[in-house]
C-alpha positions in Angstrom: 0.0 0.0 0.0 1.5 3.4 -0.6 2.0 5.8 2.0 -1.1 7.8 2.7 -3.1 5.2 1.7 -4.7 4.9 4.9 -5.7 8.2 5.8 -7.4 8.1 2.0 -9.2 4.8 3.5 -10.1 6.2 6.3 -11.3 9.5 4.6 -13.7 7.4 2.4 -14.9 4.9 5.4 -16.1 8.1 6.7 -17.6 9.6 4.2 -19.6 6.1 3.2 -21.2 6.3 6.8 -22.0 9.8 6.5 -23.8 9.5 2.9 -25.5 6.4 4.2 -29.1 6.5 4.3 -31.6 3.9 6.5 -33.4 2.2 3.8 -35.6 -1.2 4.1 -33.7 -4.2 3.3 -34.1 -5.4 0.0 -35.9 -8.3 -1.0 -33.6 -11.2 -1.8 -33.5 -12.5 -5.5 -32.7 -16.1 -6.3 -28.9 -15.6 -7.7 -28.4 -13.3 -4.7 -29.3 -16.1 -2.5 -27.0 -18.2 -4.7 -24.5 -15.9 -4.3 -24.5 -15.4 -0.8 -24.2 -19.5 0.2 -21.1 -19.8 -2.1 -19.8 -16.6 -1.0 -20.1 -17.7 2.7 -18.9 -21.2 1.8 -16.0 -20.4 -0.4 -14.7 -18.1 2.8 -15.5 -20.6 5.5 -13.2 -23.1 3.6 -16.2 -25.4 2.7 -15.3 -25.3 -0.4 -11.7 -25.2 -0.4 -9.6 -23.6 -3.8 -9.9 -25.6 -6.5 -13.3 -27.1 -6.0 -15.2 -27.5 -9.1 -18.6 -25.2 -9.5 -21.3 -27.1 -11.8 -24.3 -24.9 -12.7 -26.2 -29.2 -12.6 -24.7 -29.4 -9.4 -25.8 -25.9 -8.0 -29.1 -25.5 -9.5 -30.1 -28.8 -7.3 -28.6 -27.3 -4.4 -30.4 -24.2 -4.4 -33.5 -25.3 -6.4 -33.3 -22.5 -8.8 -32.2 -22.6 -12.5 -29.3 -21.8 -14.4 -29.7 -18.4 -14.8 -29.4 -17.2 -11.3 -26.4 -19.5 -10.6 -25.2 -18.1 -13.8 -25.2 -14.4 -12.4 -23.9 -15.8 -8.9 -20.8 -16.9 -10.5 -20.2 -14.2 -12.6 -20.5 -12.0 -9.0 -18.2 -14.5 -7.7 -15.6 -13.9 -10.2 -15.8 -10.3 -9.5 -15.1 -10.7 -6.1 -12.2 -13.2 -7.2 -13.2 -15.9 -5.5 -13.8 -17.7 -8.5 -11.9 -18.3 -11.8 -13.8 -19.2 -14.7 -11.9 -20.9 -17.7 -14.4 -21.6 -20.8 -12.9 -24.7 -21.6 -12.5 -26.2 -18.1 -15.0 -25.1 -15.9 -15.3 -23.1 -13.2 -13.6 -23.3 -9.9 -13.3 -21.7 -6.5 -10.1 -19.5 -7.0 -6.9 -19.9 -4.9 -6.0 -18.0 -2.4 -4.1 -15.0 -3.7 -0.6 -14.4 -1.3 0.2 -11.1 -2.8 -3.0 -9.2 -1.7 -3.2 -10.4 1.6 -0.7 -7.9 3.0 -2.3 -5.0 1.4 -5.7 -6.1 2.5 -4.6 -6.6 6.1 -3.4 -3.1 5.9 -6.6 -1.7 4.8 -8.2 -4.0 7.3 -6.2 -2.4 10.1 -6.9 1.3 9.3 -10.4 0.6 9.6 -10.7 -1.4 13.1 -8.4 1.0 14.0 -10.9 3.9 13.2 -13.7 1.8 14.9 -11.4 0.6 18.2 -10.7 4.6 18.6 -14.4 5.5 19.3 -15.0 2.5 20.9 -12.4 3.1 23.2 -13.4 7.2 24.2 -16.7 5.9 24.9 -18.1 2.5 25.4 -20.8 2.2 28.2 -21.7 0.0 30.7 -23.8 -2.4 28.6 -21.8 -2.2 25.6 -19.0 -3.7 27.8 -21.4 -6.4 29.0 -21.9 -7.2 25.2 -18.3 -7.7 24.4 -18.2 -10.0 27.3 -20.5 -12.3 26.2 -19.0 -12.9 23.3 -15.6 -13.7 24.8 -17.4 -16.1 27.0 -19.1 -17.7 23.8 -15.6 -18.1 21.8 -13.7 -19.3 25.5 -16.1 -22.0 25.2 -16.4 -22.5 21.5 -12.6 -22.9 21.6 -12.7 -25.2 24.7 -14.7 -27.9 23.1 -13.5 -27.5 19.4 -15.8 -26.0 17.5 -14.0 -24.1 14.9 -17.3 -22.8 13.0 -19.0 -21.8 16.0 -15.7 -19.8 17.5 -15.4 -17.9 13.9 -19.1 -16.8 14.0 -18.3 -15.1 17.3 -14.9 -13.8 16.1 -16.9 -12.1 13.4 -19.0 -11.1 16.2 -17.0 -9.5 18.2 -15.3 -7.1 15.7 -18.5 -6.4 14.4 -20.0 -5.4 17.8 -16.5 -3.0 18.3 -18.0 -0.9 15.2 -21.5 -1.0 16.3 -20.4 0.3 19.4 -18.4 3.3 17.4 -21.4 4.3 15.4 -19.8 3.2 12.3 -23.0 1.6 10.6 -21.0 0.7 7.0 -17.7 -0.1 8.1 -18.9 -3.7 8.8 -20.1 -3.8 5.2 -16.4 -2.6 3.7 -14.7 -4.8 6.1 -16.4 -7.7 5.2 -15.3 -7.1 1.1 -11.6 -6.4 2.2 -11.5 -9.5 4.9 -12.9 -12.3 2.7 -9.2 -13.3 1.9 -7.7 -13.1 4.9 -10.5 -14.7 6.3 -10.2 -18.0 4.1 -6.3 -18.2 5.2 -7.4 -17.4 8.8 -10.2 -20.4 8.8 -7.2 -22.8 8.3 -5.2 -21.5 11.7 -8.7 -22.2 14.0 -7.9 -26.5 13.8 -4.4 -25.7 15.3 -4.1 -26.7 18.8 -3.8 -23.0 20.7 -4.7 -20.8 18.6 -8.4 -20.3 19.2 -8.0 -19.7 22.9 -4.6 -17.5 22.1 -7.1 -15.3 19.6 -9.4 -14.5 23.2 -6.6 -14.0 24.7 -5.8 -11.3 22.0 -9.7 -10.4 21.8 -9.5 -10.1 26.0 -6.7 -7.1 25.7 -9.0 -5.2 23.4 -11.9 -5.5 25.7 -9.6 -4.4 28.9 -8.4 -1.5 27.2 -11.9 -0.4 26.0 -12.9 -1.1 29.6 -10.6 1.5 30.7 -11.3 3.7 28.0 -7.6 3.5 27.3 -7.4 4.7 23.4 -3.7 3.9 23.0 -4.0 1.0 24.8 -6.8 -0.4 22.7 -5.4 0.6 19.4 -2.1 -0.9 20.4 -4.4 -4.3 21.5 -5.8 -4.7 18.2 -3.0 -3.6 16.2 -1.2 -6.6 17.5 -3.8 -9.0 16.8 -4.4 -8.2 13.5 -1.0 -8.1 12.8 -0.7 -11.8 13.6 -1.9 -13.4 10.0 0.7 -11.8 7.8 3.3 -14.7 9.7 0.1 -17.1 9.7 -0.3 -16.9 5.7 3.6 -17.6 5.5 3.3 -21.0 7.3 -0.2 -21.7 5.9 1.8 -21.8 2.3 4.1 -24.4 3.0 1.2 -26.7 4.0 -1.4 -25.7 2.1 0.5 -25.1 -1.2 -2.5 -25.7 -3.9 -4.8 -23.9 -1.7 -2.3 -20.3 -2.9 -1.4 -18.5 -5.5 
């Protein structure tokens, strides 16, 4: 990323809550709800890279036709988290090394942003809500469940911007996090490293707590910082799954 990148990120998360109006949520149509089950499973690592797509195959799945699985993929592709080739098929894509560091980076300015007003001014029952989902990932990573853990990971970074009145950062951060996430979804299974990530998510909380800014910046700065090392190792073992 070039230098002043992130105060042009930041600049732009702000202005995208600012423009944002409340509108009624729009009604679903059948390739969106294609698109959203591949999206989620291509990012949860149920379909790992280089798993064959099959408009047969999908329409069956989702009991809709060809068109709408059509327009999912091509959404999918856009995202680049699929790669179409005419005369082989389509495929969830790999996961691309190069643009994980600048997407971490971007990923960082925002929770930063969000951590900051958390931080100055969290109440009571905010707190309480942080708390419960530290409690629900303790024990999601005591007994093992990897899917259950991420779901409150997601959580609690998602209530950290809810508490800063930042309604549509969650919505950017989820289009810059979708690869990082993938390469983060193969760390959960290692023994450690879901109960080291509350230990991580537990410094965050203590510092909002305090309503110690630096503190809590600092906190999440360092736990962010921790899959940049993570996609090194995840390469070596995982070499299809990159690119």
């Amino acid at each position: 990323m070039r230098e002043g990148s992130a105060g042009v990120v930041e600049a732009q998360a702000r202005r995208a809550v600012v423009t944002r109006r409340d509108r009624p949520p729009a009604r679903l149509t059948s390739a969106d709800t294609v698109y959203e089950g591949l999206h989620a499973s291509i990012e949860n690592m149920s379909l790992v890279p280089g798993t064959p797509l099959q408009e047969k195959v999908l329409t069956e799945r989702f009991a809709v036709s060809r068109t709408p699985v059509r327009e999912a993929l091509i959404r999918l592709a856009d995202d680049g988290l699929v790669d179409v080739f005419p005369q082989s098929g389509t495929f969830v894509s790999r996961i691309p090394v190069e643009a994980i560091p600048e997407a971490a980076q971007i990923r960082q300015t925002l929770e930063d942003m969000a951590v900051r007003r958390t931080a100055a001014g969290a109440s009571a029952a905010e707190l309480a809500r942080l708390d419960v989902l530290l409690t629900e990932q303790r024990l999601m990573a005591e007994v093992g469940d990897t899917d259950a853990f991420h779901a409150a990971d997601e959580a609690f970074h998602e209530a950290i911007v809810a508490i800063a009145r930042l309604p549509s950062l969650n919505r950017l951060l989820r289009q810059v996090k979708v690869q990082i996430n993938r390469a983060r979804r193969l760390t959960l299974p290692v023994e450690g490293r879901m109960l080291q990530v509350v230990v991580e998510h537990q410094a965050v909380r203590d510092a909002i707590r305090t309503h110690d800014v630096r503190a809590a910046r600092a906190a999440m700065k360092a736990h962010l910082s921790v899959v940049l090392p993570d996609v090194d190792r995840l390469r070596g073992q995982y070499p299809d799954y990159f690119v």
